[in-house]
C-alpha positions in Angstrom: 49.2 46.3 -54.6 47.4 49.6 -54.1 46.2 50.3 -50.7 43.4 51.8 -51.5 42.2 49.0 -53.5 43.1 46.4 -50.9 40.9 48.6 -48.7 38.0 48.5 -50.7 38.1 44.7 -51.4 38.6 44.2 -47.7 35.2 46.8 -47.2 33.4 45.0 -50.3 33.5 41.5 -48.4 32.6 42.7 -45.1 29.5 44.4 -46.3 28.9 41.4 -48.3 29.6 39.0 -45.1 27.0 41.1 -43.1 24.6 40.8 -45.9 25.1 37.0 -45.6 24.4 36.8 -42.2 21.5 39.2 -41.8 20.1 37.0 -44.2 19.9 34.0 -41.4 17.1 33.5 -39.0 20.0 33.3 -36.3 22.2 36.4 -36.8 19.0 38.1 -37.7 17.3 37.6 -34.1 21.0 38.5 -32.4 20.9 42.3 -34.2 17.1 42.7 -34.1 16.3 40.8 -30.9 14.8 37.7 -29.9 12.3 36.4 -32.1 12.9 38.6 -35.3 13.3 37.1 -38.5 13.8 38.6 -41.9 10.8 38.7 -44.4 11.0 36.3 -47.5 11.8 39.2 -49.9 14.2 40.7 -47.6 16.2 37.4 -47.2 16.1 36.9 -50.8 17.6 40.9 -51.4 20.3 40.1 -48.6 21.6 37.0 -50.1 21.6 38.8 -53.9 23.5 41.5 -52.6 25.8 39.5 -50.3 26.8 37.6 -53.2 27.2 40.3 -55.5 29.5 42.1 -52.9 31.6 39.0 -52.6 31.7 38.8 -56.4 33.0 42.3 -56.6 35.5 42.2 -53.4 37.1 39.2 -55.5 37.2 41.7 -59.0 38.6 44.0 -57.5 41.8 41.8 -56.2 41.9 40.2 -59.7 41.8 43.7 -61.2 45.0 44.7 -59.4 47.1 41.5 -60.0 45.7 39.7 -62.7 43.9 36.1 -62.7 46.9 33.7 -60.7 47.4 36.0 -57.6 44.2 37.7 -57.4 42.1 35.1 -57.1 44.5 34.2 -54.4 44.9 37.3 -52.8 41.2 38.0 -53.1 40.5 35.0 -51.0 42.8 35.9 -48.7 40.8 39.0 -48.1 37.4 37.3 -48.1 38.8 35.1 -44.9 40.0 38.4 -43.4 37.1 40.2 -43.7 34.9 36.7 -42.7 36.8 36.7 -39.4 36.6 40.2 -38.4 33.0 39.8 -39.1 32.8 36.8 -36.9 34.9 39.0 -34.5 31.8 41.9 -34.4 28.7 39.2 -34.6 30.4 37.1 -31.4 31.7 40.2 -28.8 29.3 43.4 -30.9 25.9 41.9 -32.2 24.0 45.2 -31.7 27.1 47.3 -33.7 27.0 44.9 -36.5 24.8 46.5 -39.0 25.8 50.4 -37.9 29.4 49.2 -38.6 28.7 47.8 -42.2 27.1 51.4 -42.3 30.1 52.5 -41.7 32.3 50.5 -44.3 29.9 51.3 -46.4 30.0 55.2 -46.9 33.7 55.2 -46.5 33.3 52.6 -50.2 32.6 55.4 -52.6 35.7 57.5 -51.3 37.9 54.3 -51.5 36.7 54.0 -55.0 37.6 57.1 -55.8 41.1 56.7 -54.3 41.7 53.1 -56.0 40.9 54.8 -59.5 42.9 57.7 -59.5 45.8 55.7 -58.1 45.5 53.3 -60.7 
């Protein structure tokens, strides 16, 4: 397995996990204060993009080792990257979104990486 696409599965499901959650009333209110709940059409964007990160964390583990492992592996890192969410909303709940900020920016280098490694 290439690290680099590991990586950027691993950053791929925890932007897509932080999606998710924004997208609930409950998680919402933690980040934005007490209260605050996302608009109808903002909901609706989260959960598209959520699910399309989750989609393409899990292409990018079958790309690297094929249908019978990646789908395996590529759940393996969804649960990882579930939990070390989970980790951030419970002790961080303020950092949460300027983390995924974070994860995100770093996803075009990893890209990069993954592709001319492969």
């Amino acid at each position: 397995m290439n690290p680099f696409g590991v990586l950027l599965a691993l950053g791929l499901a925890y932007c897509a996990w932080s999606a998710l959650s924004q997208a609930m009333d409950r998680h919402y209110a933690e980040v934005r204060g007490r209260g605050a709940e996302p608009a109808p059409a903002l909901r609706r964007r989260l959960r598209w993009l959520g699910t399309l990160g989750l989609l393409a964390s899990l292409a990018v583990a079958v790309r690297m080792q094929g249908w019978s492992i990646g789908l395996v592996a590529g759940t393996g890192l969804l649960t990882v990257a579930g939990m070390l969410h989970v980790l951030a909303l419970s002790y961080l709940p303020a950092q949460v979104p300027r983390l995924a900020q974070r994860v995100l920016a770093c996803l075009p280098l990893l890209l990069a990486l993954w592709m001319m490694a492969a």
